[in-house]
C-alpha positions in Angstrom: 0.0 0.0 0.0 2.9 2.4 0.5 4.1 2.2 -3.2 1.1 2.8 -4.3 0.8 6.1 -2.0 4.5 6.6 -3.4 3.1 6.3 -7.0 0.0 8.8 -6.2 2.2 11.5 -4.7 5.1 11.5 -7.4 5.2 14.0 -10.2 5.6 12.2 -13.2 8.2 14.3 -15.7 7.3 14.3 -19.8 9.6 13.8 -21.8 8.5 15.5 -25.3 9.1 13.4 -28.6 11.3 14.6 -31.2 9.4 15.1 -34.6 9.4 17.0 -37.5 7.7 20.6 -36.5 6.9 20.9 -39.7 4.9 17.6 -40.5 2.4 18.2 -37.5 2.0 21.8 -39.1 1.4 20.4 -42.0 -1.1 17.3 -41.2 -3.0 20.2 -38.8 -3.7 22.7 -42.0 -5.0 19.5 -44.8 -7.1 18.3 -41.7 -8.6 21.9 -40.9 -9.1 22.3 -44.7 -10.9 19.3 -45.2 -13.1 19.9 -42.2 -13.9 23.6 -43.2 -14.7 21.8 -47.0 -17.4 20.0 -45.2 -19.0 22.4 -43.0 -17.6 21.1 -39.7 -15.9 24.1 -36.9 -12.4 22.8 -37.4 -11.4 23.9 -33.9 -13.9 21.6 -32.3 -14.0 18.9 -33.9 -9.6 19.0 -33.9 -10.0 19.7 -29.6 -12.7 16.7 -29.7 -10.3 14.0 -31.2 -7.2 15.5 -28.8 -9.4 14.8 -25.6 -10.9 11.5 -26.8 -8.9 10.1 -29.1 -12.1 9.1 -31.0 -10.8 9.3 -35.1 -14.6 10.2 -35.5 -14.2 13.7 -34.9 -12.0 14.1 -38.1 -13.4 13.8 -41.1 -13.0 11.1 -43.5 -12.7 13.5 -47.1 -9.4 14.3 -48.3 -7.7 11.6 -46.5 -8.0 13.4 -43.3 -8.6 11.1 -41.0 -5.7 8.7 -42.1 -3.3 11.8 -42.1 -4.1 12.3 -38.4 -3.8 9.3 -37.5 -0.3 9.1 -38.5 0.6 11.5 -35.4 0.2 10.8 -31.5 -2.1 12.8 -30.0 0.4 14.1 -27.7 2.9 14.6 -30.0 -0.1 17.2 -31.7 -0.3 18.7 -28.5 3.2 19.1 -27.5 3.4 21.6 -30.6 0.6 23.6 -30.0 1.2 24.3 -27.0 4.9 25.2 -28.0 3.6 27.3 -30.7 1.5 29.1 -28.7 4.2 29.5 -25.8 6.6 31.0 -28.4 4.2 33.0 -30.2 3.5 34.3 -26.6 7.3 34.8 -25.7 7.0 32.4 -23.1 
């Protein structure tokens, strides 16, 4: 029982994957094209597949959904919230 009030109380450390910047930047803008193409609100239905996981969310036209699928989720987020750090000199 002690490990496992060990395990509770430590603070796990991420360790970000190294990727190409530009791939993710480039998957992000054909998926938010496609979904714009087909009426969807890109920024919803991107955060809805981040938090779930659920390929649903992304649309299947213009190979959108297999293009996101080729990049962990957390991988997608570990750049945008880079980006936005960055962008906010943070």
């Amino acid at each position: 029982m002690n490990d496992q009030n060990d395990q509770i109380e430590r603070t796990m450390k991420f360790q970000s994957k190294e990727g190409n910047v530009s791939e993710v930047a480039l998957i992000l803008t054909e998926v938010y094209q496609a979904l714009v193409e087909k009426g969807y609100n890109p920024l919803d239905q991107i955060v809805g597949y981040l938090m779930s996981g659920d390929p649903a969310y992304i649309t299947s036209h213009r190979n959108a959904r297999v293009l996101v699928r080729k990049l962990e989720r957390d991988r997608i987020i570990d750049e945008l919230v880079r980006t936005y750090l960055e962008r906010e000199g943070l």
